[in-house]
N, C-alpha and C positions, 0 to 999 in steps of 0.2 A: 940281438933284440933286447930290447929296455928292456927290464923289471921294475915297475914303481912299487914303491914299498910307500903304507899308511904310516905317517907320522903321528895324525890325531885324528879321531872322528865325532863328529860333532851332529847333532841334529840342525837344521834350518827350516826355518816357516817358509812356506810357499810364495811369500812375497820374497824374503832373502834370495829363495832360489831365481824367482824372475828378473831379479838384479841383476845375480851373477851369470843369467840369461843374455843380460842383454850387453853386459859388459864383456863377454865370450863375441859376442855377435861383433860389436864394434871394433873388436881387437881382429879376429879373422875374417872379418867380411862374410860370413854367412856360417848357418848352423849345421851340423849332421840331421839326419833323420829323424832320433829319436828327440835330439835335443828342436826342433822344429814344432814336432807334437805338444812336447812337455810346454814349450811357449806358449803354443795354441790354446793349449788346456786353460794354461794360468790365465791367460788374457779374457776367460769367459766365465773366470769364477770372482767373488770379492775377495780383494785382499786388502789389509790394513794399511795404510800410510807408514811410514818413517817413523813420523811421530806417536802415533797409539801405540805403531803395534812398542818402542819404547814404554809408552805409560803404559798399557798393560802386561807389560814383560815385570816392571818394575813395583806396581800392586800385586801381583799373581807372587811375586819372592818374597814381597815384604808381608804375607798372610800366617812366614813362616811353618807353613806346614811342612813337616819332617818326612811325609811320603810321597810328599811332591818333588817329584825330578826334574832335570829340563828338559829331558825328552818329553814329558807329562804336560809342560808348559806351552813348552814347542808346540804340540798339537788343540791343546785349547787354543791356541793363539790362531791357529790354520783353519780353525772349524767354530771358534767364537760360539761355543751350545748360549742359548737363551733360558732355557731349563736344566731341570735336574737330569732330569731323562736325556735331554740331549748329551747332556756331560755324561752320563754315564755310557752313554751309546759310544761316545768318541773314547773315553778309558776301557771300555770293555778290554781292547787288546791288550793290556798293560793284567800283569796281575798284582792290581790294586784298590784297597780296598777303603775307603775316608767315608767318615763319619757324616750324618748328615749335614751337625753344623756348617762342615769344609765344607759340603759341596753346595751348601746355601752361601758361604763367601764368595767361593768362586765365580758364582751365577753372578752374586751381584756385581762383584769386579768387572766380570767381561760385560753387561748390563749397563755402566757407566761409561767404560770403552766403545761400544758398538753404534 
């Protein structure tokens, strides 16, 4: 039996993953189970184009905030908050913790993206 072994792990936005959704599909001709669902799912929530979710990849790093991660990013970018409250709802699982200012950038960044 294979053993796969992780060489890297990386986070991806929910749009990346419906890519690699659909480039799975067209390479095997049909999906497993789970991976049918997780398509399902994505096809009924919004996700960013190509290009945004780029430009706000690329405002969201250039804010230079030092506790922002890109798993941090990653999921602004999946859940695009409109408020402060929203953002913090979507960090809550992260133990982190940014200043008002940041999270007054951040609003706005994803605010001009959306």
């Amino acid at each position: 039996m294979v053993s796969p072994q992780f060489i890297e792990e990386q986070s991806v936005t929910l749009s990346e993953a419906k890519e690699i959704l659909n480039k799975i599909e067209q390479k095997d001709g049909q999906l497993n189970y789970i991976s049918n669902r997780t398509k399902e799912f994505l096809e009924n929530i919004k996700v960013l184009s190509n290009e945004k979710r780029a430009e706000l990849k690329k405002k969201l790093e250039q804010l230079s905030l030092i506790r922002l991660k890109a798993e941090h990013i990653t999921k602004i970018m999946d859940f695009l908050p409109q408020t402060m409250d929203e953002l913090k709802i979507v960090l809550q699982a992260y133990p982190l913790s940014l200043p008002k200012k940041d999270q007054e950038e951040i609003v706005a960044a994803v605010k001009a993206i959306a």
